[in-house]
Structures are given as C-alpha cells and as structure tokens.
N, C-alpha and C positions, 0 to 999 in steps of 0.2 A: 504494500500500500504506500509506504513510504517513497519509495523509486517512482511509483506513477504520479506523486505530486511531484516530485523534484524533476520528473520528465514536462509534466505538463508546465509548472512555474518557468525551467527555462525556455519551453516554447513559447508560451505567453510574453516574455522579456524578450527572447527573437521577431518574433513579429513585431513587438512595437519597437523595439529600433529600426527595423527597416521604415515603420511607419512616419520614424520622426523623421531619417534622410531622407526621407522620399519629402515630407512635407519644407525641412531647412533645403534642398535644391529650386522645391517651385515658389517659396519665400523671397530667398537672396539672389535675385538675377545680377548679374556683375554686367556692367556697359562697356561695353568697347567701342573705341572712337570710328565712326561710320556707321554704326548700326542704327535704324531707323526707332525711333521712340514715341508712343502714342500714349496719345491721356486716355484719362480712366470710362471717356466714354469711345475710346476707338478711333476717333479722328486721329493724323497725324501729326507730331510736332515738328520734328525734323530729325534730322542726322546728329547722332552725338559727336559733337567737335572734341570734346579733349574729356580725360576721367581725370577728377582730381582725386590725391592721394585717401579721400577718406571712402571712395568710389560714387560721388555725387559725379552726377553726369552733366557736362556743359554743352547746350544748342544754344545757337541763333535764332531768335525768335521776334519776329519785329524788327529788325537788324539790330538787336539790342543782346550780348552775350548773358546768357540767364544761368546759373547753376540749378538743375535740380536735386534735391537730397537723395543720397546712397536708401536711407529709411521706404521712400518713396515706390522703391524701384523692383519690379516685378516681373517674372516673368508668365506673362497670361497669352494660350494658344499659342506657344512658340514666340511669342511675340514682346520685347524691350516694351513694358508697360507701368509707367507713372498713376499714383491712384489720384493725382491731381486733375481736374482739369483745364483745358487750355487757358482760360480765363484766370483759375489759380496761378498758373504756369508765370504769364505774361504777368502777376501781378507781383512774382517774387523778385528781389534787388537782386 
C-alpha cells in the first residue's frame, strides 16, 4: 500500500511540473529585434526595434521610440503579444 502512494505522489509531482513548464514557456515570451508584436486585441504594433536588457521590447510607434515592458509580453497563437492595447501602447513615455 505504501509503494502505490509513493508511486502515485510522484506521478502526481511529475505531471505538475510538466504542467508548470509548459505554462512559465507560454507566460514568458522573450522578443527579438524584428519580430512582429500585436496588442492584446490582435491589431498590429510593429516590428521590435531593439530588447532592452531587462527584455522590454522597443517599437516605433507614431515615429515616437516606445518601450514596452518585458511583464507585458506574451506569447498568444505563436504570436509576440503585449496585453496592452495600442492606445495603452502609444500612451506609455
């Protein structure tokens, strides 16, 4: 009886570690410079110009160089995605 908990406890702890990587990969998307980045409702922002070292991503928006925050930064359907949207985007210094 003893062996089938301690079989079943480590499978139970197997699965959810896979469960947590699987969920910190579709969390923490990292931005590389050229990769296309959309706000939170799908529209386009544009092209990520440069990653700053804390991984906040910089586009041109408005011809105005914007950082978006690393926090922000997702990746949703394959896809470089900010849960800002473009309005937010445009309103950060």
């Amino acid at each position: 009886m003893k062996r089938f908990l301690l079989a079943t406890l480590l499978s139970a702890c197997a699965t959810l570690s896979a469960i947590s990587a699987q969920a910190d990969t579709q969390a923490a998307a990292a931005a590389t410079k050229g990769t296309m980045l959309f706000a939170a409702d799908g529209g386009r922002l544009g092209p990520v110009y440069r990653v700053t070292s804390d991984g906040s991503a910089q586009i041109i928006i408005d011809g105005k160089m914007t950082t978006v925050p690393a926090s922000t930064l997702s990746a949703k359907d394959g896809k470089l995605t900010t849960s800002l949207k473009k309005t937010e985007v445009i309103a950060l210094k």
